[in-house]
N, C-alpha and C positions, 0 to 999 in steps of 0.2 A: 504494500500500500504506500501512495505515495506523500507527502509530507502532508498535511491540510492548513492550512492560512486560517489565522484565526476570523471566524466569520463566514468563512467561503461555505458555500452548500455543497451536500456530496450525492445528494440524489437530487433529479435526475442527471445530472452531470456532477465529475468531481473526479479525483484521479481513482476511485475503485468504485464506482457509480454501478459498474455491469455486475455488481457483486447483488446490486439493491434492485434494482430496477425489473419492474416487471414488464415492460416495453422497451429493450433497451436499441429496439433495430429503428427508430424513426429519424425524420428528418427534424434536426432541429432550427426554428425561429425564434429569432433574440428580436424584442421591440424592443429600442433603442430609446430610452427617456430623458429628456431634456430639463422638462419642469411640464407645470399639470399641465397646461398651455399644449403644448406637443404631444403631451399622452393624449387628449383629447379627440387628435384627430386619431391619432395607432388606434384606440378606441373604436374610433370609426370599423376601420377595416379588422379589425381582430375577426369579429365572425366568417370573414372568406377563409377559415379553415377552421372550419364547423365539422364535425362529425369527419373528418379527415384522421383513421388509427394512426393514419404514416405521419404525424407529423408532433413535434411534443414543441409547443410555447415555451418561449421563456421570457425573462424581463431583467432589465435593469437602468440603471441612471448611470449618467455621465461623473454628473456632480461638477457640472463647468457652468450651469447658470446659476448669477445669485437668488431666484427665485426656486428655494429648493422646500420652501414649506406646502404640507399637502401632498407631497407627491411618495412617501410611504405609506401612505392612508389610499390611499388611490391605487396604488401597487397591488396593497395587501386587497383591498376590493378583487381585486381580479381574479383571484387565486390564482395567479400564475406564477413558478416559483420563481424568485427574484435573487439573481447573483451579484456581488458586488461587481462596481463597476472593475475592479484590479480584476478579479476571478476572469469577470466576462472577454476579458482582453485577452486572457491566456488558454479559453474554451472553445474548437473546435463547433463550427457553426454554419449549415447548410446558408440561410438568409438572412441577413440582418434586416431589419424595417426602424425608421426613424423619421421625425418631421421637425428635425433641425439640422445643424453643422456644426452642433456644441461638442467636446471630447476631442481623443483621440481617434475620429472615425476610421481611417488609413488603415490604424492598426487590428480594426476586428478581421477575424477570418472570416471566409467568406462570400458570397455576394453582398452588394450594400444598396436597398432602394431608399433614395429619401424622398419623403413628403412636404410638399407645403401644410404649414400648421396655420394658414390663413386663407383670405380669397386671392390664391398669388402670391408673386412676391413683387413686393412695392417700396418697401422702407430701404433706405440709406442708411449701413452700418460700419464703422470701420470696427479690424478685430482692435483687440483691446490696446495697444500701444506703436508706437513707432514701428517695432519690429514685425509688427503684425502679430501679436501672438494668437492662437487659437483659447476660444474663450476658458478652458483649462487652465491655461497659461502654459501650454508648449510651443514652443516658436517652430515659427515654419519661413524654410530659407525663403529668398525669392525666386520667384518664378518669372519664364517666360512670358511676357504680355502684362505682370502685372506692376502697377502702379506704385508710385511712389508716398509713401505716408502723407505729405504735403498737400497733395492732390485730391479731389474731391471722394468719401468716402465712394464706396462700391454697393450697389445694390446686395442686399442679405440675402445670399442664396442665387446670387449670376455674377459676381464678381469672380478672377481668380483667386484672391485672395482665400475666399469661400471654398472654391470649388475644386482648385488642386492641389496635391502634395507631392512635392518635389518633379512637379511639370505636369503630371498625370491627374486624371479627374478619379476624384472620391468615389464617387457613385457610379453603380454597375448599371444603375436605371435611375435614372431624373425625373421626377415624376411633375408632370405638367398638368396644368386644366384646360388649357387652350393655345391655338397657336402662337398668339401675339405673345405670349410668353417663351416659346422657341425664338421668334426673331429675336428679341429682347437678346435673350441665351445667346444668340450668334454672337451676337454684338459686343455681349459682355469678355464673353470665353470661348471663343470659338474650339477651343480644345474640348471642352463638356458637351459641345453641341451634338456631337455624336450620340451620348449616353440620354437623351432625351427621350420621356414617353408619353406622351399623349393617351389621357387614362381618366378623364373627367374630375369631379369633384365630388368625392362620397359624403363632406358636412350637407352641402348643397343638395343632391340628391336624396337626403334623407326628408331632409325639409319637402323638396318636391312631391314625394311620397305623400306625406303627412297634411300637404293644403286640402284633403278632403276634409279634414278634420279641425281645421279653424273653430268653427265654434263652437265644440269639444274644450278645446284650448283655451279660448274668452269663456265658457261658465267655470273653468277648474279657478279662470282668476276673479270671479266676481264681475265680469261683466256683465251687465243688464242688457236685456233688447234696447234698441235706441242710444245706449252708453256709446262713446269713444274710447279706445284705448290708447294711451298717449304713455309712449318707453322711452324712458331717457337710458341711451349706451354712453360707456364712453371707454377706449382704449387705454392703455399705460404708457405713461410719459407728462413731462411738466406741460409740456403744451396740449395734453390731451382736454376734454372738457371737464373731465375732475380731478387737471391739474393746476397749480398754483403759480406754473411759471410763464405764463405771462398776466393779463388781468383777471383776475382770480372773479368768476363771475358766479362760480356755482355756489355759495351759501344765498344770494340773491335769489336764483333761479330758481336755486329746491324751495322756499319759503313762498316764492309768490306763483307756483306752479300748483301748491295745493291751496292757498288762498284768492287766486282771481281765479280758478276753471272750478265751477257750479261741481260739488262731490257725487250728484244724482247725473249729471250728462257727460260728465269725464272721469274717468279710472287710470291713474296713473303707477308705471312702475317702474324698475331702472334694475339695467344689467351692464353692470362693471365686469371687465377683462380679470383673468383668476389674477394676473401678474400683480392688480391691482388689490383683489380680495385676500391672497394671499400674501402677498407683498406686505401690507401694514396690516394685514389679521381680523380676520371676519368680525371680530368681538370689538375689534376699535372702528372698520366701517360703520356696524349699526350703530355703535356709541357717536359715532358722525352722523348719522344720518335717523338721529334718533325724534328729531322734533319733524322732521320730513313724514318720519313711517306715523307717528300718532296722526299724523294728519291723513294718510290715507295712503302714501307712498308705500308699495312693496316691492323687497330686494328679490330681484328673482336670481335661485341657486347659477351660479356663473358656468356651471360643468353639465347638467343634467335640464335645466330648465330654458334657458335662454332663448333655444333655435321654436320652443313653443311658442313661447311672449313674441318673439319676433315674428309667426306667422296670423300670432293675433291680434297686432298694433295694430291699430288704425293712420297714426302717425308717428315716427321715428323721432328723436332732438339725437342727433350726435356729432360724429364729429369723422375722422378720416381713419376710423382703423374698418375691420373686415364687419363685423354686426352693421355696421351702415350701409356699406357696400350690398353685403345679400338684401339688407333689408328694402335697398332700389333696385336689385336684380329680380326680387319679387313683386317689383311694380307698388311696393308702398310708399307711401310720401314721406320723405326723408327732409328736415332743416337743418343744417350742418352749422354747428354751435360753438364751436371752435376755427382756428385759420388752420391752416394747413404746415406743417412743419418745415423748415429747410432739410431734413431727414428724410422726407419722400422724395422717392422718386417721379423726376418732373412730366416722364414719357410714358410712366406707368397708368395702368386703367383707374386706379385710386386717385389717384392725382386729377383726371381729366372730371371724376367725378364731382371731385369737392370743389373745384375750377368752377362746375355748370350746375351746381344743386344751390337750392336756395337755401337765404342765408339767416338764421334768427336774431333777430338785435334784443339781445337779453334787458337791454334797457327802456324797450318799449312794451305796452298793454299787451299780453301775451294772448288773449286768448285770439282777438284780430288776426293774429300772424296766423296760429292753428288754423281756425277756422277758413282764411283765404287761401292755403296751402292745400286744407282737403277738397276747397272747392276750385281750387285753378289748376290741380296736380296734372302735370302730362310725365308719363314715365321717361325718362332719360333712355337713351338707346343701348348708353354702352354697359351697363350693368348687366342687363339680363343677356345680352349679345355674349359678353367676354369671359362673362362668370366660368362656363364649362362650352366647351365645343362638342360635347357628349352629354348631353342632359340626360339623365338615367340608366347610364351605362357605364358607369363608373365599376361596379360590385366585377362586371365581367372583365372590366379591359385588365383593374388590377391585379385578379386572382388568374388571369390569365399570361399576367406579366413576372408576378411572385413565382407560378410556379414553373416557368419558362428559366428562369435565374437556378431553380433548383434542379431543373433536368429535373423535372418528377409530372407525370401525367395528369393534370387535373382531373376531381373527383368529378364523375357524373349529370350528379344535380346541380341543378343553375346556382349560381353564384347571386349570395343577396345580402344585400345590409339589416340591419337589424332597424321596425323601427322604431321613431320619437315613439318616446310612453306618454299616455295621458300622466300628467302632472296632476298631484294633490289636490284637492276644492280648499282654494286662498284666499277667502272672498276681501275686500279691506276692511284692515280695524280700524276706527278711528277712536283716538280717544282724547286726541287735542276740541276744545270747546269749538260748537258750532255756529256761527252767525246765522241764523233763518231768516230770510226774506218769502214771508207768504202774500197771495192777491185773491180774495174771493170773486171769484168771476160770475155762480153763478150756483143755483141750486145745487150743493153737494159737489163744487166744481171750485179747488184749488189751487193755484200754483206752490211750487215749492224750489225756492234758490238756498241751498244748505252749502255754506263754505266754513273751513278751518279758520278760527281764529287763534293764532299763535302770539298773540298778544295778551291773551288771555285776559282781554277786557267786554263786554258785554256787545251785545248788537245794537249798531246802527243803521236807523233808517231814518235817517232825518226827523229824527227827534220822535217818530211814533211808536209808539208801546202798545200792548194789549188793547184792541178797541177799535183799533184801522183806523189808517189814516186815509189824503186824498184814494178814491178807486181801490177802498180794499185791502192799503197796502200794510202789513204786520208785521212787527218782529220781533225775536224773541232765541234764546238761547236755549239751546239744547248740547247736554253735558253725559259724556260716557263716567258711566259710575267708576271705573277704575282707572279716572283722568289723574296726570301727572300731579296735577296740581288741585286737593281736595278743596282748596278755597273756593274754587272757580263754581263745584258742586250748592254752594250758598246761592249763585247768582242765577241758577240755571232754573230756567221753566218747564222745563222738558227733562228727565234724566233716564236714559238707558242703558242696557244691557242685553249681553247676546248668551245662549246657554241651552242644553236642553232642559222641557218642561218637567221634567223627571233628575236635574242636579239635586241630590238629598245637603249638597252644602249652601243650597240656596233657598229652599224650600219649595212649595208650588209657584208658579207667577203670581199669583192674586195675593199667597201671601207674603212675596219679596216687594210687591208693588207696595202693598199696605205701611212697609214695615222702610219701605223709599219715601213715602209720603210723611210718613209719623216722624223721620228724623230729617227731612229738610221742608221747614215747615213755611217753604217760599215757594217749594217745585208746585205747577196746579197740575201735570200730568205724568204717572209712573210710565215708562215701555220696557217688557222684556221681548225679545225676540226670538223666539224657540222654533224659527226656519227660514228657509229662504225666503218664502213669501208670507209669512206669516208672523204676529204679535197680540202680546195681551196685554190691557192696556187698564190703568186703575186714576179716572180722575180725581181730583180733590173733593168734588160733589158726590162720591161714593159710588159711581158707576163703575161696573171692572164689562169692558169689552173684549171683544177678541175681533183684529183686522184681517182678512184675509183678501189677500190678490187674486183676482176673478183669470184666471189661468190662459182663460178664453179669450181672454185680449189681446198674451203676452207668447200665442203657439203655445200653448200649455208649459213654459218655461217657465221662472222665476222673474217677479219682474225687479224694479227697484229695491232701494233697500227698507227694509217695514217701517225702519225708524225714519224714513221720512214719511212715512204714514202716519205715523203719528204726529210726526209736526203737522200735517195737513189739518188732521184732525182737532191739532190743538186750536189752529188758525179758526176752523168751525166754529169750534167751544166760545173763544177770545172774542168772537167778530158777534156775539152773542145770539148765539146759534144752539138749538137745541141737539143732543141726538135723536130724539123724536121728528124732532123738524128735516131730516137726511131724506133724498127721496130713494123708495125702495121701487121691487121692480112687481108691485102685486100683492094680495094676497094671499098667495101660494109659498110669498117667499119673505117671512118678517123682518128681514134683517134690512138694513138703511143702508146706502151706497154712496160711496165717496167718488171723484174721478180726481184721483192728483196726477198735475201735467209737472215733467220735469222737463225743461226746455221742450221739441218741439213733442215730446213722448208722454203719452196718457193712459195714465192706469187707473184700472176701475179696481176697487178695493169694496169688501162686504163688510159692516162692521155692525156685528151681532151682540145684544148682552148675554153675560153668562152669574151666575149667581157671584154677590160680591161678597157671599159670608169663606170667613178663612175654612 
């Protein structure tokens, strides 16, 4: 037996491996990891050797980017056995698979395919110093054709800097999504241009896959029929849009994104780059972005979630990394919120995009810009054009390409990606205090404008309170019972809560409402919420109702959120209104009827009594 390195694995490889192993004749693949960034796409293609006996996985990291958090949690996710990176250099290996040019790549055995770990390659990188070192930190002489440190850095992933060692190219297959990326190649390294494969885009095609299922995606996040969904991306780097180094806009932008767009006709959420989530640590993003989320903002998971929210936007805020690009390759309306970095490349498709996509001025009335954006939107040509030259053909051209590198005959059955999961039901929490703006239009006919106020000071409507003022108009606050700030729960008219009707730590609703009423003795209306379209509701005049959304108006979906039924209904109450006085629809049917309109969307809500004894 031969020495073992403290660390190293010995099954299924290792120096007495064929001692342990009970498959010990396969072909073995090393994915090659970078940081989570990179696994993300290996991810992708892991499944084209599916049910493949011949073939045994393996895994491991470079350890040459500084973004190395998350990426043994991710590893260990896989169950694929994971060697160090020293082991992995010195282990006999049919294919290597990788979607960077971090490490010693050269020296794996081998074949070597790398992937792009974005749409393309776009950005401007020099390796880390003068000498060029390789992001490890092992130097690499110079090469034939390539540049001098002085000189404008080299595209990441077509430079030679990138692409060869000691004259010769890294990679045994270059894995492309379209051609304008072959020219590019030519141009950059004409040495590499050889090793080039035209093989589509498997992040891309999975997404394409999965647009039947759009509004699958918008109910897992809380979208309402008639809602918007408005995702703010944003890429890693200081000039990205959640970064600091030039005018630092986004504490602006997060505060008045949930305070000017109406929380009933826009649903907002944001997907940060892992470099960035994991880069300064999930636990200090939320703690950043923690007065955003009470207001209604959800972070969606940067690995698992993202390519969903981005098929369910309505409209895009980002800035010039790949989540923008797909998300106007997908024909959504994209506002580019950031400039564009001297870092991209100027010839690249990323680059032409953020040139011709329009532009958000963070310092003007936000909702104007939304709104004329989804209603002027013409798609851009070059995104959906240059994304992939093989739209849904990626699973074949790859596993056709992997296993062409192995000399090994591809397995039978079609080659397929795995795909998007429906994601979680995240509907939004809010718990920052609400400014209500209600309008009685009309028999049982309300409006309702519900915004975050982060000021945690009371509503404003020009001076009208409880009673309506010119045409109806009402306002009044409404306060999530487990808001940051219990003071605010003193001022609030409205007080809610979301739970099932069966929490034995809260009691039944009727007697949580009671016991809401009894300890804030300003609120005039309890709501708990015990579903999507449904609430029970306990006024100060000792009525307990229950609201129900008439399903029939909404395609039997869920419609708004109930507690804005309730405000409706308080607006009734306030505007001195009976619930006797509600119009119902008959005889047949006692219960009163509300229609609350949320911007141009109207919902018919049933609202029955039920006994008010506890």
């Amino acid at each position: 037996m031969g020495r073992v390195e403290p660390g190293w694995i010995r099954v299924p490889v290792g120096a007495d491996a064929a001692r342990w192993t009970t498959r010990g004749h396969c072909r073995k693949v090393l994915l090659v990891v970078h940081n989570v960034t990179s696994a993300t796409r290996l991810l992708d293609v892991l499944p084209l050797f599916r049910d493949d006996l011949r073939v045994q996985l393996l895994a491991t990291c470079t350890g040459s980017s500084p973004f190395q958090a998350g990426v043994p949690e991710l590893l260990a996710e896989t169950g694929v056995p994971v060697l160090p990176w020293e082991q992995a250099l010195q282990t006999p290996v049919d294919l290597a698979v990788t979607a960077s040019f971090g490490g010693q790549l050269a020296e794996l055995s081998g074949k070597l395919a790398v992937l792009s770990h974005g749409a393309g390659y776009n950005k401007r990188l020099e390796t880390p110093n003068a000498k060029r070192q390789t992001p490890d930190g092992g130097e690499r002489g110079d090469v034939p054709g390539q540049r001098s440190s002085a000189s404008e850095p080299p595209v990441f992933g077509f430079g030679p800097e990138w692409t060869l060692a000691d004259g010769a190219p890294i990679a045994d297959a270059m894995v492309l999504s379209h051609p304008e990326q072959l020219r590019r190649l030519r141009a950059a390294c004409p040495q590499a241009a050889d090793t080039a494969v035209l093989a589509g885009d498997p992040c891309f095609d999975r997404m394409l896959a999965a647009r039947p299922y759009r509004d699958r995606f918008r109910r897992a996040l809380g979208v309402a029929p008639g809602q918007r969904l408005v995702l703010l991306n944003s890429t890693w780097n200081p000039e990205a849009l959640f970064g600091d180094g030039g005018d630092d806009v986004l504490p602006a932008l997060l505060a008045r994104l949930t305070a000017e767009l109406p929380a009933d006709e826009y649903r907002t959420a944001a997907v940060l780059h892992p470099n960035i989530w994991h880069g300064h640590g999930p636990g200090q993003i939320r703690a950043w972005l923690d007065r955003a989320r009470r207001a209604g903002l959800t972070l969606v998971d940067p690995l698992t979630g993202w390519q969903q929210a981005l098929l369910a936007a309505d409209l895009v805020i980002g800035d010039y990394g790949s989540v923008s690009y797909y998300a106007a390759a997908h024909g959504t309306p994209v506002l580019v919120g950031a400039d564009s970095p001297a870092g991209l490349a100027a010839d690249s498709p990323v680059a032409d995009f953020v040139r011709r996509a329009p532009r958000l001025d963070p310092y003007a009335p936000l909702r104007p810009q939304l709104d004329a954006a989804l209603a002027g939107h013409r798609p851009l040509p070059g995104p959906a054009a240059l994304t992939t030259s093989a739209p849904g053909a990626s699973a074949r051209l790859l596993r056709r390409a992997f296993y062409g590198l192995m000399g090994l005959p591809e397995p039978p059955e079609p080659a397929l990606l795995d795909p998007l999961p429906l994601p979680p039901y995240e509907p939004p929490l809010r718990t920052a205090p609400l400014r209500v703006l209600t309008r009685l239009l009309g028999p049982g006919e309300v409006t309702v404008d519900r915004r975050a106020d982060l000021r945690g000071g009371t509503a404003d409507a020009g001076g009208e309170g409880p009673g309506g003022g010119p045409d109806g108009l009402q306002a009044h606050v409404a306060v999530h019972e487990d808001t940051l700030d219990p003071g605010s729960l003193s001022l609030a008219d409205v007080i809610f809560r979301y739970g099932a009707a069966d929490d034995p730590r809260l009691g039944p609703p009727a007697s949580w409402a009671a016991e809401v009423l009894e300890r804030h003795p300003y609120c005039r209306l309890a709501t708990y919420v015990t579903g999507p379209g449904s609430c029970t509701v306990r006024t100060r005049d000792g009525d307990l109702l229950r609201l129900t959304a008439d399903r029939s108006t909404t395609g039997g979906l869920p419609g708004a959120d109930p507690a804005a039924y309730a405000s409706a209904l308080y607006a009734w109450l306030a505007g001195g209104k009976g619930v006797d006085g509600l119009p119902d629809d008959g005889p047949s049917e006692p219960a009163g009827r509300l229609t609350v309109w949320a911007g141009r969307t109207a919902y018919r809500v049933r609202v029955s009594r039920e006994d008010p004894a506890p």
